[in-house]
C-alpha positions in Angstrom: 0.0 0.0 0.0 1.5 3.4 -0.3 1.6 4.7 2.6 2.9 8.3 1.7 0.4 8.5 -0.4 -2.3 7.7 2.2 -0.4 10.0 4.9 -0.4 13.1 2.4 -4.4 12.3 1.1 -4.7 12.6 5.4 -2.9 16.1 5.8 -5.1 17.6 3.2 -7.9 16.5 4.5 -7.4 17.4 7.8 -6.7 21.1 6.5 -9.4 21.7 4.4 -11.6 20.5 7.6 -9.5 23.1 9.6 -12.2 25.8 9.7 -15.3 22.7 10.7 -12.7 21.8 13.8 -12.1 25.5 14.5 -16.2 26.1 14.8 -16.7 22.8 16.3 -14.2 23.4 19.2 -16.0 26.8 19.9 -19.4 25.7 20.0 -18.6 24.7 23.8 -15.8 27.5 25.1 -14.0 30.2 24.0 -10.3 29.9 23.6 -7.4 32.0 22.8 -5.5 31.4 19.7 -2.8 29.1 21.0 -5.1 27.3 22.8 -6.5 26.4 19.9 -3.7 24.9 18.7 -3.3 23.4 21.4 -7.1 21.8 21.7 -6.8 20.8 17.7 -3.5 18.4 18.4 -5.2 16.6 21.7 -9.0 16.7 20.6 -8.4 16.2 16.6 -4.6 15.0 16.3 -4.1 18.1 14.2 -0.8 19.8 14.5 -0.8 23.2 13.4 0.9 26.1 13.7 0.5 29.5 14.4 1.3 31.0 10.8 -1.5 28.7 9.6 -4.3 29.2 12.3 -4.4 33.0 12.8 -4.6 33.7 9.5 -7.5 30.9 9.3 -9.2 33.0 12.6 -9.2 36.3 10.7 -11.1 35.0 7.4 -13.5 33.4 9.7 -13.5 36.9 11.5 -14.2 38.6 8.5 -16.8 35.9 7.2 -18.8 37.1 10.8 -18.4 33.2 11.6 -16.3 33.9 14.9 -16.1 36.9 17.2 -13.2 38.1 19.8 -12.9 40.0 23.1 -9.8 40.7 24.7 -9.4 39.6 28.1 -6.8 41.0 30.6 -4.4 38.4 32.5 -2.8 38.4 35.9 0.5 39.2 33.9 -1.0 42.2 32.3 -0.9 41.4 28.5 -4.3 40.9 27.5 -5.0 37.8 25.5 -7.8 37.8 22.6 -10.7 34.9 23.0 -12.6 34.0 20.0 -15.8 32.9 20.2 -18.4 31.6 17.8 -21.2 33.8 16.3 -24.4 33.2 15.9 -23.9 32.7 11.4 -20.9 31.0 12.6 -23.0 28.2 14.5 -25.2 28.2 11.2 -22.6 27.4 9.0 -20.8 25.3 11.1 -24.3 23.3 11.5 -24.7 22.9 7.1 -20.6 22.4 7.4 -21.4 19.0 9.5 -24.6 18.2 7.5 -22.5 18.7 4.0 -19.6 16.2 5.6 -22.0 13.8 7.1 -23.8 13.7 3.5 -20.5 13.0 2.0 -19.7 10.0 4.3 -23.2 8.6 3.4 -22.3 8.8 0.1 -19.3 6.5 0.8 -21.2 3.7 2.2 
């Protein structure tokens, strides 16, 4: 079997789903940025890096899918929590329904 072929076919899928894990991990908490990537590698097995996922947060900012607050820490630099919007929990709903149709259309 070719296995680097299988292992690359599994990297770009796992980014092009980037944005569904982003929304799905939100639905539940807000997080900060590298929490994120931090949440993505232990919930998803997704390593990714921070030139890849705030880039990623700011077209789902301007889409309206996410919004942010900054929130002030005990060591005085104030950290910026995303959180998902209202459109954002819309589309992440049709995102899911889309994948879950393509998975039935597998079987």
């Amino acid at each position: 079997m070719k296995q680097e072929f299988l292992k690359n076919w599994d990297t770009q899928m796992k980014k092009g789903l980037l944005p569904l894990f982003v929304l799905q991990l939100l639905q539940t908490k807000e997080c900060y940025g590298y929490e994120i990537i931090q949440e993505l590698k232990s919930v998803f097995g997704i390593d990714v890096n921070e030139g890849t996922i705030y880039p990623l947060l700011i077209r789902l900012m301007k889409e309206g899918l996410l919004q942010h607050q900054w929130v002030e820490q005990a060591s005085g630099i104030p950290r910026k929590y995303y959180t998902i919007s209202t459109e954002g929990k819309a589309v992440y709903a049709e995102m899911k329904k889309n994948i879950e149709l393509n998975i039935q259309n597998l079987k």
